[in-house]
C-alpha positions as CSV (number, residue, x, y, z in Angstrom):
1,X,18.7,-6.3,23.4
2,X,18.1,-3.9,20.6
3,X,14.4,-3.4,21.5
4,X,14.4,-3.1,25.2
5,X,10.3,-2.2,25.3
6,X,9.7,-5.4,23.5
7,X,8.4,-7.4,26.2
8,X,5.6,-4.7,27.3
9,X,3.9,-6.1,23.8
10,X,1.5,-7.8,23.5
11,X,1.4,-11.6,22.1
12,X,0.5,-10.8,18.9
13,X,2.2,-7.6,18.5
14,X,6.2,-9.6,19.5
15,X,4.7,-12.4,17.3
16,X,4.6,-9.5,13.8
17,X,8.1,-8.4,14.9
18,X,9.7,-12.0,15.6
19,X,8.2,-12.9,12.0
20,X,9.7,-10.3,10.8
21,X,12.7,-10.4,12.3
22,X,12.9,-14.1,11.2
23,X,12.1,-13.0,7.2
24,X,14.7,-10.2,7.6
25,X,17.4,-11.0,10.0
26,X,17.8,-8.6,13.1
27,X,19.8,-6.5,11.0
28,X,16.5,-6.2,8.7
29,X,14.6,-5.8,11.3
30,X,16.3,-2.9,12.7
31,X,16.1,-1.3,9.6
32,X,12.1,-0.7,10.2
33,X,13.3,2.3,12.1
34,X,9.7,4.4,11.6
35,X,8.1,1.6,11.9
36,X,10.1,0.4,15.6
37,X,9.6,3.8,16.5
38,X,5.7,4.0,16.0
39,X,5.4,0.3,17.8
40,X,7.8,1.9,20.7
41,X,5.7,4.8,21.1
42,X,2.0,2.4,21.1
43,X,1.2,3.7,17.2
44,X,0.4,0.8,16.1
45,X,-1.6,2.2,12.6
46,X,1.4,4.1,12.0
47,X,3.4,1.4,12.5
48,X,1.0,-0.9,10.1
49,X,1.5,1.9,7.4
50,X,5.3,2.0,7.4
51,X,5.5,-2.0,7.1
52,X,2.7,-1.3,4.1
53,X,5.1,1.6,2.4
54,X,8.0,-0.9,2.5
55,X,10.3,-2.5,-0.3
56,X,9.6,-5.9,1.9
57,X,5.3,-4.9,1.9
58,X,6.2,-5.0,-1.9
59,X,8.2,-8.3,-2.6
60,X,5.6,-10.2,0.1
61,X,2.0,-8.1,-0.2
62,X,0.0,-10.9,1.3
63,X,2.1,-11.9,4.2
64,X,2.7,-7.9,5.2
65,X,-0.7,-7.4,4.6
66,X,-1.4,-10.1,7.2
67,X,1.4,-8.9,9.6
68,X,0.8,-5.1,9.3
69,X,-3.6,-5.9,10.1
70,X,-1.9,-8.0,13.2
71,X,0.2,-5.3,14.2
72,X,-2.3,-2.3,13.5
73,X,-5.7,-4.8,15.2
74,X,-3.4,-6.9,17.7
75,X,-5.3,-9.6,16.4
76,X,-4.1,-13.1,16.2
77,X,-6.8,-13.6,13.5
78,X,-4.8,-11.9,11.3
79,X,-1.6,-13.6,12.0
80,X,-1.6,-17.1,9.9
81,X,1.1,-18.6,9.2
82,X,0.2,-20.4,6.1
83,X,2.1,-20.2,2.6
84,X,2.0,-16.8,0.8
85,X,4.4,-14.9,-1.8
């Protein structure tokens, strides 16, 4: 309800956001503002960069390195789910 261009994503790209949405809560989630924004608007390297500048990218730099090369390549290689800090 909050993102109503969310289903115009790709796979990979609603996978990065549920993920994140699940780390973060909606709440969280909605507080990617530049980074939504970017996604809205199809910019998806500016969208990788915000998640990259954030204090989340710096608690969990392997898992939003994974997410943000997702989101910025829409490439499911990139998205593994496996155990990171």
């Amino acid at each position: 309800a909050h993102l109503p261009w969310f289903g115009a994503l790709s796979e990979v790209r609603k996978a990065v956001l549920v993920s994140l949405g699940f780390q973060l809560g909606v709440s969280g989630l909605l507080l990617f503002r530049n980074t939504l924004r970017a996604v809205e608007e199809g910019r998806y390297a500016d969208a990788a960069t915000s998640m990259m500048a954030s204090r989340w990218a710096r608690q969990v730099p392997l898992r939003a390195s994974r997410l943000a090369t997702a989101m910025r390549d829409d490439d499911s290689a990139a998205f593994r789910l496996d155990e990171d800090t």
